[in-house]
C-alpha positions as CSV (number, residue, x, y, z in Angstrom):
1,X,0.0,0.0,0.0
2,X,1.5,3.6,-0.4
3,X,1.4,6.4,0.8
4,X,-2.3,8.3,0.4
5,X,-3.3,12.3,0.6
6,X,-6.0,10.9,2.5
7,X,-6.6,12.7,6.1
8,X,-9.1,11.8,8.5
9,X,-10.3,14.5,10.8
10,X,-12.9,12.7,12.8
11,X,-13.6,9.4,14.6
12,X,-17.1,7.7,15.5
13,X,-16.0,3.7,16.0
14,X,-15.2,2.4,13.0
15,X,-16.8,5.6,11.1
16,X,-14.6,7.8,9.8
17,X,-15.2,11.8,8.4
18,X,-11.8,12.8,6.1
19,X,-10.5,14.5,3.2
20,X,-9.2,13.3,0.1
21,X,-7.0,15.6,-1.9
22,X,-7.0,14.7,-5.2
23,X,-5.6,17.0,-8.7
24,X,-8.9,18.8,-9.2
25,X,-9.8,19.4,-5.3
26,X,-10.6,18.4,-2.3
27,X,-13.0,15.1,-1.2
28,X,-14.9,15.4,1.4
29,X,-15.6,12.2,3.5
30,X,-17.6,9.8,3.9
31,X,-19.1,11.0,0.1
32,X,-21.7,9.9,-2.1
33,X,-20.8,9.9,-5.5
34,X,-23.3,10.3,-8.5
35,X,-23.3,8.2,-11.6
36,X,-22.4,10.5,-14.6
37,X,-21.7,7.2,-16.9
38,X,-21.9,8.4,-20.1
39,X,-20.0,11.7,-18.8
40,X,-23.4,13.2,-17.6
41,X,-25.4,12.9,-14.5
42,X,-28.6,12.1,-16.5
43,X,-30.8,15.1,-17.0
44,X,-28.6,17.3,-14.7
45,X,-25.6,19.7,-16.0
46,X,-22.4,19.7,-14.2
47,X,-22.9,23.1,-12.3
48,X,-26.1,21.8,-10.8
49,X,-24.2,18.8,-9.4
50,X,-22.0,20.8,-8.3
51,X,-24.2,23.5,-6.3
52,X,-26.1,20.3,-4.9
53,X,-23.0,20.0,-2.7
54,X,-21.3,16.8,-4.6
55,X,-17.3,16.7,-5.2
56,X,-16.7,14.1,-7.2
57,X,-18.6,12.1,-9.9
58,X,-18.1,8.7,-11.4
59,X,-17.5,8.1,-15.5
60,X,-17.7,4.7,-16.5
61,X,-14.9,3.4,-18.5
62,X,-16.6,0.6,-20.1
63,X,-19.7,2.8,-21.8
64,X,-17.5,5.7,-22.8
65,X,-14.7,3.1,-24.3
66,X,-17.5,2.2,-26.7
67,X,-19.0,5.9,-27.4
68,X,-17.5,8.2,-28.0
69,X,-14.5,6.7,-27.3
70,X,-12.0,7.8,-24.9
71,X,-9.1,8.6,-27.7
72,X,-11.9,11.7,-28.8
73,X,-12.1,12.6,-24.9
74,X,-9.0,12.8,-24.9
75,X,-7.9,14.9,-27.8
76,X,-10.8,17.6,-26.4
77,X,-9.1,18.3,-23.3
78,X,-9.9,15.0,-21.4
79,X,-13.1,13.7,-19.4
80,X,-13.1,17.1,-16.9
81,X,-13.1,19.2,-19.9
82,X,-15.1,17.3,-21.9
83,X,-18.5,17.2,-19.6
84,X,-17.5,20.3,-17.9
85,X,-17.1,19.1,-14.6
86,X,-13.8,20.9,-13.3
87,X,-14.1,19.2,-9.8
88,X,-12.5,15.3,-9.3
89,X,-13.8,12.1,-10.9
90,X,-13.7,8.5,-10.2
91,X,-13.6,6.0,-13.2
92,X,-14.4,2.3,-12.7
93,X,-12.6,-0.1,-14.8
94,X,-14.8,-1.6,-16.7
95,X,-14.7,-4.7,-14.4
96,X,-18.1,-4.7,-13.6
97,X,-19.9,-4.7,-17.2
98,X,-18.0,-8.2,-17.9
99,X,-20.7,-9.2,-15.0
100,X,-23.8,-7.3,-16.1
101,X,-23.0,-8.5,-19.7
102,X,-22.4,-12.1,-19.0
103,X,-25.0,-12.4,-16.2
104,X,-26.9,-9.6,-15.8
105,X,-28.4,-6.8,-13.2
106,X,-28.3,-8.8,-9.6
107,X,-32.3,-8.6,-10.5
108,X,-32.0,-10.4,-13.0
109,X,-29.5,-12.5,-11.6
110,X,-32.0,-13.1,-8.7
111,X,-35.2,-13.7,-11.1
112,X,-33.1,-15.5,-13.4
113,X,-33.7,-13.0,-16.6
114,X,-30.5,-13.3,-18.6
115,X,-32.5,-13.3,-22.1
116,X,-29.1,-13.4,-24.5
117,X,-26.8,-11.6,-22.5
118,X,-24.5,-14.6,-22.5
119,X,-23.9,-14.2,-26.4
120,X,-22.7,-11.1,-25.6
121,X,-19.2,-11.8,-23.7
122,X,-17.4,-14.1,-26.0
123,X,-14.9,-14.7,-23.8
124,X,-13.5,-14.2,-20.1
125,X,-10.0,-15.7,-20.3
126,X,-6.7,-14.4,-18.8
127,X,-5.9,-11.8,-21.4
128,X,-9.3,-10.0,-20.4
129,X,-12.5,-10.3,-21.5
130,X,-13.9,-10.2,-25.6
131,X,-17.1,-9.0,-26.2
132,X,-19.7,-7.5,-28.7
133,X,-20.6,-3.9,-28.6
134,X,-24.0,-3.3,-27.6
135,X,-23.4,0.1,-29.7
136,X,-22.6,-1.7,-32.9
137,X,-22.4,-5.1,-32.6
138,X,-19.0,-5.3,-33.0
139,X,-16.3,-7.4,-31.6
140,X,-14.2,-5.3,-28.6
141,X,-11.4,-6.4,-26.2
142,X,-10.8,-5.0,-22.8
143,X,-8.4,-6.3,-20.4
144,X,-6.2,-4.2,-17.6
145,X,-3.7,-2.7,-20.1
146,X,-6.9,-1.3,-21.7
147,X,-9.3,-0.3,-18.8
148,X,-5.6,1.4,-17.3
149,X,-5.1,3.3,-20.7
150,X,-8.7,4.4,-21.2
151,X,-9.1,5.5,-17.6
152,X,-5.4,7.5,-17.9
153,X,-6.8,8.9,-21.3
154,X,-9.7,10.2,-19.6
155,X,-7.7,11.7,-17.5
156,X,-9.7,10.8,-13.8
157,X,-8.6,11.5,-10.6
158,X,-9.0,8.2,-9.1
159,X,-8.4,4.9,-11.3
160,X,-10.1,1.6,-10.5
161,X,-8.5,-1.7,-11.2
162,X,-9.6,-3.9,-14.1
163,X,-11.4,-6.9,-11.9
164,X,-14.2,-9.5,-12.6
165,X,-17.5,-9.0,-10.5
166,X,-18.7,-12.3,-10.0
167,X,-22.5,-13.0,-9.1
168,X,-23.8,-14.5,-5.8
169,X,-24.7,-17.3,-7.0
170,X,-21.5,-19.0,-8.3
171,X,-20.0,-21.8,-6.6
172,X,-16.6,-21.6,-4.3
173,X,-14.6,-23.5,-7.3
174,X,-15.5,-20.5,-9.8
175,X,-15.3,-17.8,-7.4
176,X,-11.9,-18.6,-5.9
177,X,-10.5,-19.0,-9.8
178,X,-11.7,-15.8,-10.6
179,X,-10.4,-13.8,-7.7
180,X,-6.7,-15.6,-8.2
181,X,-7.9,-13.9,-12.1
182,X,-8.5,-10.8,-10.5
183,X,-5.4,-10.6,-8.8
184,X,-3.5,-11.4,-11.6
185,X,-5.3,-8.3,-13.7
186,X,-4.0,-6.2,-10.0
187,X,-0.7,-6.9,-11.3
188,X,-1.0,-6.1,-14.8
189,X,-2.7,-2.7,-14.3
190,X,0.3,-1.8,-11.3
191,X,2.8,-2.8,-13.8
192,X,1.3,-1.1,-16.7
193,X,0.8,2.0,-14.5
194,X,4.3,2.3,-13.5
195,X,5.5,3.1,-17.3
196,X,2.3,5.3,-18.2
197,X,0.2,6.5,-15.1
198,X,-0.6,10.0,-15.0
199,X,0.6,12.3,-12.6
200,X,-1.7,13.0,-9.2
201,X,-3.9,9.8,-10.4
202,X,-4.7,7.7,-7.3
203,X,-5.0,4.2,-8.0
204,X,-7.8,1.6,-5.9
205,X,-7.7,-1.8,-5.9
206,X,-10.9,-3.8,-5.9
207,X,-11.3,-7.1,-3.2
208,X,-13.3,-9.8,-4.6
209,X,-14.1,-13.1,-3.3
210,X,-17.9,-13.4,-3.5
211,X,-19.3,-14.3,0.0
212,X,-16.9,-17.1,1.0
213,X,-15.1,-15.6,4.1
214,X,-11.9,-16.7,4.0
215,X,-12.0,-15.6,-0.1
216,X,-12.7,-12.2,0.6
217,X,-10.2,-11.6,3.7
218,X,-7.2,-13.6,1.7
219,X,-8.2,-10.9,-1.2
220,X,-8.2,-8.1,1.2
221,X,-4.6,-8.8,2.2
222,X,-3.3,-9.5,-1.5
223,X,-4.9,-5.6,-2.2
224,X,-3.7,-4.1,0.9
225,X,-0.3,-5.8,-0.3
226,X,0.3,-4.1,-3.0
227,X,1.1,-0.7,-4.7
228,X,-2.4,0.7,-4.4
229,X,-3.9,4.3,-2.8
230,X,-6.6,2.7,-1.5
231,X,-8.8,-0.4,-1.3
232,X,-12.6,-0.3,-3.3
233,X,-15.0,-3.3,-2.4
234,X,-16.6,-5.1,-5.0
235,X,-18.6,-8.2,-6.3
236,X,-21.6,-9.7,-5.0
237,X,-22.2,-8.7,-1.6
238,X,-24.9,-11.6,-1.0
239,X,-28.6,-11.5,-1.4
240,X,-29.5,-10.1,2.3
241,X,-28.4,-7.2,3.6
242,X,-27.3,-8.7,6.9
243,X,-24.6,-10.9,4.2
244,X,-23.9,-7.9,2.6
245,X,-22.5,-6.3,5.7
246,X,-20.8,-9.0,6.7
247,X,-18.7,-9.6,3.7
248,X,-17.9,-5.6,3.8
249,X,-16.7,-6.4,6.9
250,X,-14.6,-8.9,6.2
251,X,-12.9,-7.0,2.9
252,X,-12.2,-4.3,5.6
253,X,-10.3,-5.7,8.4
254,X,-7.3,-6.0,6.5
255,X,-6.7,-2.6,4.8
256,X,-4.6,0.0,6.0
257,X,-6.5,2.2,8.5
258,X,-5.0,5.4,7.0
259,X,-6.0,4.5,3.6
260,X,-9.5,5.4,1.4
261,X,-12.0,2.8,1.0
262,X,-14.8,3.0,-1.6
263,X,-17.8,0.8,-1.6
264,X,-19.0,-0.1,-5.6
265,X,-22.8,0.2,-6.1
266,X,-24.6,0.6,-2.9
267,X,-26.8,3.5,-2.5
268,X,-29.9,2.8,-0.2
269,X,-30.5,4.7,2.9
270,X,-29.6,2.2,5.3
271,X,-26.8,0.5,3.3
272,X,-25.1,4.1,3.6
273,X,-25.8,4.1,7.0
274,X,-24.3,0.4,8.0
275,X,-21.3,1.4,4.9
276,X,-20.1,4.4,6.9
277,X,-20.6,2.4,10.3
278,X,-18.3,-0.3,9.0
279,X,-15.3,1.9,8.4
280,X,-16.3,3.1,4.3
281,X,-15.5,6.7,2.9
282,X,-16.9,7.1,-0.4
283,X,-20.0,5.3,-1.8
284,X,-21.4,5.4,-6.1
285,X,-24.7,3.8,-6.7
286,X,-27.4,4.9,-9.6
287,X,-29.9,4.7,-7.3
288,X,-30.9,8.0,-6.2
289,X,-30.8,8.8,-10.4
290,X,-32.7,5.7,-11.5
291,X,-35.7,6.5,-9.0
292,X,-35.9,10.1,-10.0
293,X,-35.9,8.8,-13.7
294,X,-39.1,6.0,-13.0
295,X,-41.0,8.6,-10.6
296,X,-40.1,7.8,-7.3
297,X,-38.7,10.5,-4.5
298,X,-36.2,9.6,-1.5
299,X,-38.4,10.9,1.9
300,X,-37.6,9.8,5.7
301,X,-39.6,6.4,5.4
302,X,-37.8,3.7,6.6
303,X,-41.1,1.8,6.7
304,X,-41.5,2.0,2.7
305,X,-37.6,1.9,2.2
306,X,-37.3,5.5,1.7
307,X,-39.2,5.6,-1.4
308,X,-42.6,7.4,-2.3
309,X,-43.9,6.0,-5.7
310,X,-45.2,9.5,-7.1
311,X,-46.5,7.5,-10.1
312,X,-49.3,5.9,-8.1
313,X,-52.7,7.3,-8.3
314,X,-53.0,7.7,-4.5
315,X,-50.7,11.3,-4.9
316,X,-53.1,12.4,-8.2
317,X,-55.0,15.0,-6.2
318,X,-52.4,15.8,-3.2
319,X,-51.0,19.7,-2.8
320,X,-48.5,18.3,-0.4
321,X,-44.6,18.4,-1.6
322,X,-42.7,15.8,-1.4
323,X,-40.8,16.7,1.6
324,X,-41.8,20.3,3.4
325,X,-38.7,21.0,4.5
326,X,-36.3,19.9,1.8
327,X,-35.2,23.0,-0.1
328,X,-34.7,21.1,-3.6
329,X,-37.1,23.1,-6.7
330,X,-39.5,20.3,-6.8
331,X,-40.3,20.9,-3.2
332,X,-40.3,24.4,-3.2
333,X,-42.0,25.1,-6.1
334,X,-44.7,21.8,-6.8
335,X,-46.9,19.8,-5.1
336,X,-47.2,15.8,-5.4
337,X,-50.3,16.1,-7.4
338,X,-48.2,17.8,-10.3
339,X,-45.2,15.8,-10.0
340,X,-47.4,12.6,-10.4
341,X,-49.0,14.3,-13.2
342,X,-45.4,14.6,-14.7
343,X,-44.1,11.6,-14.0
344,X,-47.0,9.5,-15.3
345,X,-47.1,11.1,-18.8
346,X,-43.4,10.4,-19.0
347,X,-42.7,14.5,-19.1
348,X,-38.5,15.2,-19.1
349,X,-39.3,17.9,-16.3
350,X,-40.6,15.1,-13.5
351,X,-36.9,13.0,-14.2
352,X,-35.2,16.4,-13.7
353,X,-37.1,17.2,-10.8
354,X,-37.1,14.2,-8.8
355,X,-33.7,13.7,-10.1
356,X,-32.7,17.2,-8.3
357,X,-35.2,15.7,-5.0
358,X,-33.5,12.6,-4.5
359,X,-29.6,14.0,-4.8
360,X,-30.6,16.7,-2.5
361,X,-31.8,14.1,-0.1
362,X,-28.6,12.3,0.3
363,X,-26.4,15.1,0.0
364,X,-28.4,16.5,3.1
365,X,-28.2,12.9,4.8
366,X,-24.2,12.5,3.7
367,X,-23.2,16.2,5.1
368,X,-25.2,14.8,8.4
369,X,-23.7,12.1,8.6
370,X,-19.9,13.8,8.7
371,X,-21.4,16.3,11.0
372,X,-22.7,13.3,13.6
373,X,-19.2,11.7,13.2
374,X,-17.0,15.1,14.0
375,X,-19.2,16.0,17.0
376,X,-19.3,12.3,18.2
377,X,-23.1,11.8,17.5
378,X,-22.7,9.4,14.8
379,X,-24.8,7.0,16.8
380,X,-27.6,9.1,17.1
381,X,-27.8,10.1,14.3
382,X,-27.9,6.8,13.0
383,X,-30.8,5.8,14.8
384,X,-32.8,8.9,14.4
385,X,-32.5,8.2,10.4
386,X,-33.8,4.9,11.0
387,X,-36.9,5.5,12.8
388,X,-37.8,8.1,10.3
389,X,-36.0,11.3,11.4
390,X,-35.3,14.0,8.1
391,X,-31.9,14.7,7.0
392,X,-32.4,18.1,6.1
């Protein structure tokens, strides 16, 4: 592990409050970190992110690989310049669409929907991973030399290393395999780095090892070991959230104290909660977007998972907002009524909206959650959230 501009400020437990000082600014942890995948945060510009309170953003390596490709990024100025985000980004390495391509969503892993995504990886073998190009059909190759060069082309912040997500449901045989894979890829992407990495780009190693215990700690350790900023979390986490915890706890024991630690695609209320808990600084997950996007708001209702469908007919007629004291436009300025109007006619304006709503609401719940950790509330605060307390 090396040395990290990471400082934490704060202690609760295991919970941490920091900063990360990165090329384009300062981190402030623990942070939530939109999606802006295809170098937007969908139906939002960049300066509206950025007054919402967020410091860093996450571009995805695999979709901008395939469009527009990251050799035109980088001839206009790089990813920053590019989307006009001046402040830092995260890319992920492309690890995690060899998954979603080869076995789908973990809803569709659950339900068993994979329709013919399997057609679409050609191969996962140890050079990396061939596949067609859901943008053209064509035949494209992507292993650790490629996710490092993309990722350095873009120009991010904070590089993620090329990994295979396995899903929950694969056996010990295949999930050990592919983590000694994984590890292997770790290598290739540190050795490729040392001859080409850009200057200030920090450089995360991902721990796999499905839900087997001693798999994930062993893959800890072989992270922690090696010339990495910082440790990310990744794979299936397990199909209950009591699993999921666990196994976070058991890729964190190892790592460095001092050093970042990211937690890949978990973004419900409580799964923040129990993340930060457990030791984690920085969190991406498309869920506050993707709700906005199909009509649903983020309000203090643990009871209904901290969702309010806006599309049901139940809000057709009500003048309430959506939250009276959240200080987003949708709640200022609209009642439920209209919003459910909007959303169930497909207008652009409700995904905007409730897209502003919901990363208001967990910028408001992050910011109190670094607040509760610095003045040694954390577990107050913790409990308040989860018996319905606002986080505005």
């Amino acid at each position: 592990m090396t040395a990290s501009p990471f400082e934490i400020d704060a202690r609760a437990g295991q919970a941490r409050a920091g900063v990360l000082r990165l090329p384009h600014g300062d981190v402030r942890t623990p942070a939530f970190v939109p999606l802006a995948s295809t170098a937007t945060v969908k139906s939002l510009s960049a300066a509206e992110v950025e007054a919402l309170g967020y410091e860093m953003v996450l571009g995805n390596t695999f979709h901008l690989f395939l469009q527009p490709g990251h050799e035109l990024i980088a001839r206009l100025g790089g990813l920053h310049e590019f989307m006009g985000w001046r402040r830092p980004i995260v890319t992920d390495s492309g690890g995690f669409q060899v998954f979603s391509m080869g076995h789908g969503s973990v809803a569709e892993e659950i339900k068993r929907r994979r329709g013919d995504r399997e057609s679409r990886v050609l191969s996962i073998a140890e050079e990396g991973v061939r596949f067609r190009s859901y943008v053209d059909g064509r035949e494209r190759f992507m292993g650790p030399e490629t996710s490092m060069e993309i990722q350095a082309a873009l120009g991010s912040d904070v590089a993620l290393a090329f990994d295979e997500c396995t899903p929950f449901h694969s056996g010990r045989d295949y999930t050990a395999r592919s983590t000694e894979r994984t590890h292997r890829w770790l290598d290739r992407c540190i050795a490729w780095r040392k001859e080409n990495a850009p200057d200030g780009q920090l450089f995360l190693g991902i721990v796999q090892g499905g839900v087997f215990e001693d798999l994930r700690r062993a893959s800890a350790e072989r992270v922690a070991g090696s010339a990495v900023d910082g440790v990310a979390v990744g794979g299936s986490l397990g199909r209950e959230k009591e699993e999921m915890y666990e196994v976070v706890r058991w890729s964190l024991e190892p790592a460095p104290d001092a050093a970042p630690r990211h937690l890949l695609g978990i973004g419900d209320v409580d799964d923040l909660l129990a993340g930060v808990g457990a030791g984690i600084d920085m969190f991406d997950c498309a869920i506050p977007t993707r709700l906005g996007r199909h009509g649903t708001a983020l309000v203090a209702d643990p009871d209904n998972r901290w969702r309010l469908d806006l599309t049901k007919q139940a809000w057709a007629e009500s003048r309430d907002p959506i939250a009276p004291d959240c200080p987003c436009p949708a709640c200022r300025e609209h009642t439920r009524g209209y919003l459910h109007y909007l959303a169930r006619i497909g207008e652009l304006t409700a995904a905007r909206l409730l897209t502003l709503h919901n990363l208001t609401f967990i910028a408001a719940f992050m910011s109190g959650m670094r607040a509760a950790i610095v003045d040694g509330t954390f577990d107050d605060y913790s409990r308040g959230i989860l018996a319905g307390a606002s986080p505005y």
